[in-house]
C-alpha positions in Angstrom: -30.1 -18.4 -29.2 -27.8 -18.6 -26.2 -25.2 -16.0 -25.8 -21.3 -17.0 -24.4 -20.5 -16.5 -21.2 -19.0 -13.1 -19.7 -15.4 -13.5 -18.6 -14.9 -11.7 -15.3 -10.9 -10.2 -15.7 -9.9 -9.8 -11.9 -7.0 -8.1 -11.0 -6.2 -6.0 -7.7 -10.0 -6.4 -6.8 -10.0 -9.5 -5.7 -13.8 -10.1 -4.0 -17.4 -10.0 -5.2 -18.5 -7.1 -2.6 -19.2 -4.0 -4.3 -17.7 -5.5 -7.5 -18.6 -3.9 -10.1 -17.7 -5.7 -13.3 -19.5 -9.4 -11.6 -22.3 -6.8 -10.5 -22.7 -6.0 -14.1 -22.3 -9.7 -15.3 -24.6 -11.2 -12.9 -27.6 -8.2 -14.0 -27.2 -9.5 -17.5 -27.9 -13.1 -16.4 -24.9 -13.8 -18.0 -22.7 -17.4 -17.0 -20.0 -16.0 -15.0 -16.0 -17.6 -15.8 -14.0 -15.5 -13.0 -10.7 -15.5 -14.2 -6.7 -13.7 -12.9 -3.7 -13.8 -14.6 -0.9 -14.5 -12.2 2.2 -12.1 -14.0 5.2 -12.2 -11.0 6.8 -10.0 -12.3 3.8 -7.4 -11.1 4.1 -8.7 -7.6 7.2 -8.2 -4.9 8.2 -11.0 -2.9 5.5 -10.3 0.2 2.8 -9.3 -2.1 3.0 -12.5 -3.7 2.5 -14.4 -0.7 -0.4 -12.3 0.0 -1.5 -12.9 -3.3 -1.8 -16.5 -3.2 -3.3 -16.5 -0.2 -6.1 -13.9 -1.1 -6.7 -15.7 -4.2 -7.1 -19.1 -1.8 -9.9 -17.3 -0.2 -11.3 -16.4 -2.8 -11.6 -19.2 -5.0 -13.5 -20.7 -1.1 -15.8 -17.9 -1.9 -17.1 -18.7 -5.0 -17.0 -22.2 -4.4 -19.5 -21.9 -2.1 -21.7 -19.7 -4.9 -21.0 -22.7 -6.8 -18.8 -21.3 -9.0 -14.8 -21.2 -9.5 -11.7 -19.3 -10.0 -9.9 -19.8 -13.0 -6.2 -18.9 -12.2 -3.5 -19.0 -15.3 -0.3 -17.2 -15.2 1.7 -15.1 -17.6 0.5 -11.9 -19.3 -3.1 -11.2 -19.0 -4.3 -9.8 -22.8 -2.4 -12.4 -24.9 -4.4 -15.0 -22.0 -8.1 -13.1 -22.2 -8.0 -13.2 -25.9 -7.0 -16.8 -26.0 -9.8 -17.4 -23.0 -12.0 -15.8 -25.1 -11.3 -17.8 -28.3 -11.5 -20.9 -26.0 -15.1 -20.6 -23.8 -16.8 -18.3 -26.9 -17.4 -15.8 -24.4 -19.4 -12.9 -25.9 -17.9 -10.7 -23.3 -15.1 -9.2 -20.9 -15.7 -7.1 -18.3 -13.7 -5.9 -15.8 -12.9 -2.9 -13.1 -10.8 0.2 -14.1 -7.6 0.4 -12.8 -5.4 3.1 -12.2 -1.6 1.8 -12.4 -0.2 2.8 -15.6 0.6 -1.0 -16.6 -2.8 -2.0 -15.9 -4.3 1.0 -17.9 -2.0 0.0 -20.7 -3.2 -3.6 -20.7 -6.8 -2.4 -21.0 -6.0 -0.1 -23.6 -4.0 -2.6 -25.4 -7.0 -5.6 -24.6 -9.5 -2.6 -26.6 -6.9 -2.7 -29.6 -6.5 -6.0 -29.9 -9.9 -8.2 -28.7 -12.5 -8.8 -32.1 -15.6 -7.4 -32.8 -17.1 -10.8 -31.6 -16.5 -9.8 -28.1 -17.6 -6.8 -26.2 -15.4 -5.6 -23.6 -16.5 -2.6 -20.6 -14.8 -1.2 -18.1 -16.4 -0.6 -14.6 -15.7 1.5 -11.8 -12.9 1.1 -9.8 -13.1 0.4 -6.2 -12.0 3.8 -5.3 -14.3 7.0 -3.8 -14.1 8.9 -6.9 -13.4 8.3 -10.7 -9.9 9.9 -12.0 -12.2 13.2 -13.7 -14.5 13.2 -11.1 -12.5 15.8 -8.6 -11.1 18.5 -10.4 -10.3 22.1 -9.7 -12.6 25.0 -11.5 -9.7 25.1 -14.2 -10.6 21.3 -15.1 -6.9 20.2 -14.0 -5.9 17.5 -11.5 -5.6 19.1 -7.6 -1.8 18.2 -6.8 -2.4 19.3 -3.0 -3.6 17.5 -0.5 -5.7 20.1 1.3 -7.4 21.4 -1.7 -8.5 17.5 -3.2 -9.7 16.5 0.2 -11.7 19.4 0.5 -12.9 18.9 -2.6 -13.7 15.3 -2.0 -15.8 16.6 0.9 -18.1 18.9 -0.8 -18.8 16.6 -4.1 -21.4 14.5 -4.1 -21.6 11.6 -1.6 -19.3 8.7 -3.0 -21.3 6.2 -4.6 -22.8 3.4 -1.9 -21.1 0.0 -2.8 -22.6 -2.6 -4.3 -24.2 -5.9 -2.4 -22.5 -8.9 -3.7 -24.7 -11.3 -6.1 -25.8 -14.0 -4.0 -26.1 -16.1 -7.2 -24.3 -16.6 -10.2 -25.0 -18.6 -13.3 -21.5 -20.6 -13.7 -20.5 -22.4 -17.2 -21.9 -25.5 -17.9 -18.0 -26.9 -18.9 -15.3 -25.0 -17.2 -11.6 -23.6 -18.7 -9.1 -24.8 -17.4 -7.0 -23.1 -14.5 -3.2 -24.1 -13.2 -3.1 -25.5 -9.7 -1.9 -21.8 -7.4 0.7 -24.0 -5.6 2.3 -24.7 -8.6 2.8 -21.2 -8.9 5.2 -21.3 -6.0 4.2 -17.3 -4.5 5.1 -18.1 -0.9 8.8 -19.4 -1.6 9.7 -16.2 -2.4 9.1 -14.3 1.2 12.8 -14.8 2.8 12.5 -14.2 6.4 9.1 -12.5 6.1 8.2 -15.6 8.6 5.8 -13.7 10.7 3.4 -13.2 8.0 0.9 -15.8 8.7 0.6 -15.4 12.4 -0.1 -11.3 11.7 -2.6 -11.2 8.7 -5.6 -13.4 7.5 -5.7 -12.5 3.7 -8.7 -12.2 1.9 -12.2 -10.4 1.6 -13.3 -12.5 4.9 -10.2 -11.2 6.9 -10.9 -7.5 5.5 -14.8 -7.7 6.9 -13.9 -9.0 9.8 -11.3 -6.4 10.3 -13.4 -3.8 9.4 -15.6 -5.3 12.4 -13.2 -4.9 15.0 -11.8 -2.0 13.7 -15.4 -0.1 14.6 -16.6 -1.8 17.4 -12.8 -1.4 19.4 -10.2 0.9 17.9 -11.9 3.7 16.0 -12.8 5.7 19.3 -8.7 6.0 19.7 -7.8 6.2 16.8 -7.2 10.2 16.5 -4.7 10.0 19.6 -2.9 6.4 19.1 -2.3 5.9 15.3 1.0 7.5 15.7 2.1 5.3 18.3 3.9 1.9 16.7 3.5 0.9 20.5 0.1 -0.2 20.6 -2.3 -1.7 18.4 -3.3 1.1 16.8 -3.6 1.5 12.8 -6.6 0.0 10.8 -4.5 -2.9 9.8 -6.7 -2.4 6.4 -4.0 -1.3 4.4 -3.1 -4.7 2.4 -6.6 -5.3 1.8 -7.2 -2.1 0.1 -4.4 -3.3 -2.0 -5.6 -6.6 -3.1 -9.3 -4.8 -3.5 -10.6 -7.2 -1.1 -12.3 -4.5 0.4 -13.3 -1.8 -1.8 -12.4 2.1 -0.5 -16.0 2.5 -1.1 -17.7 -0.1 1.5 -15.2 1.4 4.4 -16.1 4.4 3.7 -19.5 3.7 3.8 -19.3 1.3 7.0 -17.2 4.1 9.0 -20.2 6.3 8.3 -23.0 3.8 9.1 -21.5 2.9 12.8 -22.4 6.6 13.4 -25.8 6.6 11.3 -25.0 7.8 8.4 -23.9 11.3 9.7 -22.4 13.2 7.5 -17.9 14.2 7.8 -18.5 17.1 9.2 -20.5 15.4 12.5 -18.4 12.4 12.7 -15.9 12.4 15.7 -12.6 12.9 15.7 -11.5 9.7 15.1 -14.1 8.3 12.6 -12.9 11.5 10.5 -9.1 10.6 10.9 -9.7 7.1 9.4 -11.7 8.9 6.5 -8.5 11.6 6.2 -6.0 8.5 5.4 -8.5 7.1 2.9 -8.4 10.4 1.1 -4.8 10.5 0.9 -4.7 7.2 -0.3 -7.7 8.6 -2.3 -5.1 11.7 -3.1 -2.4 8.8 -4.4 -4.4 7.1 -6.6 -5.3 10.1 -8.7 -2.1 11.5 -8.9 -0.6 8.1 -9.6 -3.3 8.7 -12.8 -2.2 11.9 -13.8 1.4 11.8 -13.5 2.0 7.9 -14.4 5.6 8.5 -13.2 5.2 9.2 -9.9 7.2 6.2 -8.4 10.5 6.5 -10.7 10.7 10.2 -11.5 10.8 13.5 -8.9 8.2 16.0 -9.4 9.8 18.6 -8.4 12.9 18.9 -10.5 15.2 20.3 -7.8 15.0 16.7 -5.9 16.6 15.3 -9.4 20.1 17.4 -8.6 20.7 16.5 -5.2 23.8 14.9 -5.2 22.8 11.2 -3.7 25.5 9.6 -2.5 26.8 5.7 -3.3 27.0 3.9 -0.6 26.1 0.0 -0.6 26.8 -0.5 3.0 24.6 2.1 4.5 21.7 0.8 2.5 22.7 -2.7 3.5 22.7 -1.9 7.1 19.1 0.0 7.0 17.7 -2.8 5.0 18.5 -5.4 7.3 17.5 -3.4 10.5 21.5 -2.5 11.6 21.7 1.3 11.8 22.4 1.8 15.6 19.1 3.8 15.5 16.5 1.8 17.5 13.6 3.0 16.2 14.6 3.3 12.6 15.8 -0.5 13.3 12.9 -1.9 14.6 11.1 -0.4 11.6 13.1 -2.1 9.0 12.9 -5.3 11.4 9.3 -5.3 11.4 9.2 -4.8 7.9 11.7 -8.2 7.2 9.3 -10.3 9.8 5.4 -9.0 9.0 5.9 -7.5 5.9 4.4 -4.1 7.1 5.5 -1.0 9.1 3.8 1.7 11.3 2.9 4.1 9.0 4.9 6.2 11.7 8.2 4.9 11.5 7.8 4.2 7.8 8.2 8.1 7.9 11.1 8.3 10.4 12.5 4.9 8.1 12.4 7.1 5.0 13.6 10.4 6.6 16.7 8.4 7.8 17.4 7.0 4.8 17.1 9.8 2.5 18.6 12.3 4.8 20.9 10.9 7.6 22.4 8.5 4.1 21.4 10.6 1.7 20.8 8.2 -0.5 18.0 8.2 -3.5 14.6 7.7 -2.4 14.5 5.2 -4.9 16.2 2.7 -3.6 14.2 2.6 -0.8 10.7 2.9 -2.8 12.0 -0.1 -4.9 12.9 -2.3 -1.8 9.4 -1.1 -0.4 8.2 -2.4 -3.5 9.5 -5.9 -2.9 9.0 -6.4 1.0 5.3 -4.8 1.8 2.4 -7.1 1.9 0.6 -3.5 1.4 2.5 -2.4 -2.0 0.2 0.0 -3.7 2.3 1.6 -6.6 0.4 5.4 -6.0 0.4 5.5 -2.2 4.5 4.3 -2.0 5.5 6.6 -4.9 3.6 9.7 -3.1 4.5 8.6 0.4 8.4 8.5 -0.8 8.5 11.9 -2.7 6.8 13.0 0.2 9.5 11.6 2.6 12.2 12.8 -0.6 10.5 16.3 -0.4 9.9 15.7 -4.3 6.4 15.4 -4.6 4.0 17.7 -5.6 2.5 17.6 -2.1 5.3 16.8 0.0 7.1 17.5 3.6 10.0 20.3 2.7 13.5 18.6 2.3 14.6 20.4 5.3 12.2 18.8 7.7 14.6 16.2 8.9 12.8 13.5 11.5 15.5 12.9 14.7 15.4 9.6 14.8 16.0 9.6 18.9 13.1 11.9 19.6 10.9 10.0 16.9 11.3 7.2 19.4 11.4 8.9 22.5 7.9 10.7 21.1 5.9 7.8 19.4 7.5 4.8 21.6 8.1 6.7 25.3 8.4 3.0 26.9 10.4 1.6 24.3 8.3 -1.5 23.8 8.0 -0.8 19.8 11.8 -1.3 20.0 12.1 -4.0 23.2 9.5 -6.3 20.8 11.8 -5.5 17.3 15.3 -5.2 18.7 15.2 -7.8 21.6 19.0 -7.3 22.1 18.1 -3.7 23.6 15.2 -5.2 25.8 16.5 -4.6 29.4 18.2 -1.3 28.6 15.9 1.4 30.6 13.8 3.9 29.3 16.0 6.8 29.3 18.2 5.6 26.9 16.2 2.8 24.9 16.4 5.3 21.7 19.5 6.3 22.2 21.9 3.5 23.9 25.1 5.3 23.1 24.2 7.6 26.2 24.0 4.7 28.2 26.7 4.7 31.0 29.1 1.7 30.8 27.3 0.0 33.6 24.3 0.2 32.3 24.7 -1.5 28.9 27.2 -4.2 30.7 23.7 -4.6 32.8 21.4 -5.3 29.9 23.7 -7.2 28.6 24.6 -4.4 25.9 28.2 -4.5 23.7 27.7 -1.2 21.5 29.5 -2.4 18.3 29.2 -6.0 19.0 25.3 -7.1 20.1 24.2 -3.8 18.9 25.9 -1.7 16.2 27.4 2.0 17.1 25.6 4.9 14.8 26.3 4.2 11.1 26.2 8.0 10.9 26.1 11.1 13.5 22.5 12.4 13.0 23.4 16.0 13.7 26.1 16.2 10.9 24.3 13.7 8.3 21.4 16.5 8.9 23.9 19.1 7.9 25.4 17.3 4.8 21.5 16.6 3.9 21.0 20.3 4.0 24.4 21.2 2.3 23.2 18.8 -0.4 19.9 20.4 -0.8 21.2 24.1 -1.1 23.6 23.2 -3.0 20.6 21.8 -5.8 19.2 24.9 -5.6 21.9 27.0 -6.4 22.1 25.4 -9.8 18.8 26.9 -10.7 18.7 29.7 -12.7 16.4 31.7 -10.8 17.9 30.2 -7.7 13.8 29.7 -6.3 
């Protein structure tokens, strides 16, 4: 007697490389209905545009397996059950996730789906399972040095999966709501740029993985800091959609040097494998403490006195601090819908300390505008920035934004490409144009406080009120630690 087919529930893992779930499906011979649940409000305004992008390569994808994707909107377990009901499909598989909402969807799909359908979970596309890299104690690692090292002496991560070169597709397919009707892109603003910067989907992750090895990995130990030149991975959005799996770059970066193990690696192969275990770090914290993006970890950060103020946010949001290099961070962020991981740091630093203004704010914005939003790496890179975390810079690191720039963009041409209004000011004074002499700006064509905002704030005495602010927290601690 034929059994129903196997839905396939995709979510952030949006290929069918190293896919664990379709893996499964396809081993049980099963007749494949590949199916996502499009729920906006998951998805920011530049995320959805990726989104519907990634989903359009997708959907090519199987097509050409002979298959399709089956794309309906709203919330995804009221939709699998009534999918379910609708094909007969005997069962549901998908990939773990580690978001708190998606974990509570597959908790509540358990609860809710009958005994007529059999639903597993699968690995995620991560290094490690959440369980899988614990301290002798049996507790989570909530430092960096200690998981990574950790990491490092476990067993190899598992080697990804090939993707199924056939599939056995339903002989009469559900039916799916046309992605444009969705309307993703419309919601981008002036996130213009993105189309010219990124190719989205698991053909645009392979081939950056490609050109990644083959030209930029040698460097990247000594240039990743510099927002000047082409210098990051780049892979950071597909990670995000799971069009790549953490797995199969892992894997690749340690094939292009045959197979050698961390330790042997060069330096740069094993700086591209450190940012994969911190984003490795994020995602199992994110599992642990589920509140990592709306609640401080250290409780200290929760008394600083943050202050109210509308128009400093307004002015770093749009790019309009009178720092150059935090401007052209929050510039490149409103056109590409990414920033240097770099400047998101000095970005963060600026806005948290020079404004002092809740971390939040800018984690939520974050939220809306990166094509790269990954709930654990933005919550754990903004307590890190908010010295909140439980791995995090102290609150009394504060980045100068002048010698940020003057460091990580000596040239200035991170800030001529971003803020084009500073473009013919020299070198000297490109990060800070207040210094300029009169006849310089009037030569670049420069009117501080009419082409170019003045300072919002003076850094040296918005570092002191940040500081003020911070001891003033912990005095209100009984211990005073």
């Amino acid at each position: 007697m034929a059994t129903g087919p196997t839905i396939v529930w995709l979510r952030r893992d949006l290929r069918t490389d190293d896919h664990a779930a379709l893996t499964a499906a396809a081993e049980r011979g099963a007749r494949v209905i590949p199916v996502v649940f499009v729920h906006l409000e998951r998805f920011g305004s530049a995320a959805a545009w990726w989104l519907h992008h990634s989903l359009s390569a997708l959907a090519v994808e199987l097509a050409e397996l002979g298959g399709r994707l089956v794309v309906r909107s709203g919330p995804a377990v009221d939709g699998l059950i009534r999918l379910a009901a609708e094909t007969g499909a005997a069962h549901i598989d998908y990939n773990r996730h580690i978001r708190p909402a998606d974990r509570a969807d597959e908790a509540q799909l358990a609860a809710m789906v009958g005994a007529a359908v059999t639903v597993t979970g699968h690995r995620t596309g991560n290094l490690f399972e959440p369980g899988e890299v614990l301290t002798g104690g049996g507790s989570p690692y909530l430092i960096y040095t200690p998981f990574a090292k950790a990491c490092l002496r476990a067993p190899t991560c598992p080697r990804p999966l090939q993707a199924p070169l056939r599939l056995a597709w339903p002989e009469q397919w559900p039916g799916s709501v046309d992605l444009t009707s969705l309307d993703l892109t419309s919601a981008v603003g002036v996130c213009c740029g993105l189309g010219h910067q990124w190719e989205p989907g698991p053909r645009g992750a392979a081939r950056r993985v490609r050109w990644l090895i083959e030209r930029r990995i040698k460097h990247y130990h000594t240039e990743r800091d510099r927002p000047d030149l082409h210098s990051t991975s780049g892979l950071s959005p597909h990670l995000a959609f799971g069009e790549l799996s953490a797995r199969r770059l892992w894997h690749a970066v340690l094939h292009s040097r045959g197979d050698k193990p961390y330790t042997e690696l060069p330096e740069g192969h094993r700086r591209l494998l450190d940012e994969l275990l911190w984003r490795e770090f994020a995602q199992h914290t994110l599992y642990h403490l589920p509140h990592l993006e709306q609640q401080p970890l250290r409780p200290r950060a929760g008394d600083l006195a943050w202050r109210r103020d509308e128009a400093g946010l307004n002015s770093w949001q749009r790019g309009l601090t009178g720092y150059p290099i935090v401007d052209a961070g929050m510039r490149q962020l409103l056109r590409l819908g990414w920033i240097h991981n770099r400047v998101r740091m000095v970005v963060a630093s600026f806005l948290v300390k020079d404004l002092l203004i809740d971390w939040r704010h800018g984690a939520r914005y974050f939220a809306d505008r990166l094509v790269d939003y990954d709930e654990a790496s933005n919550g754990l890179n903004w307590q890190w920035a908010a010295g909140s975390g439980v791995d995090s810079s102290p609150f009394t690191r504060v980045f100068n934004p002048v010698t940020q720039g003057a460091r990580f963009d000596p040239e200035g041409r991170y800030v001529r490409r971003w803020v084009p209004e500073l473009a013919q000011l020299p070198d000297e004074v490109i990060h800070a144009p207040w210094a300029a002499s009169p006849t310089t700006l009037a030569a670049a064509g420069v009117r501080l406080g009419d082409t170019y905002p003045l300072p919002i704030v003076d850094h040296a005495t918005a570092r002191r009120r940040a500081l003020d602010a911070y001891s003033a927290a912990r005095e209100t601690e009984p211990d005073g630690s």
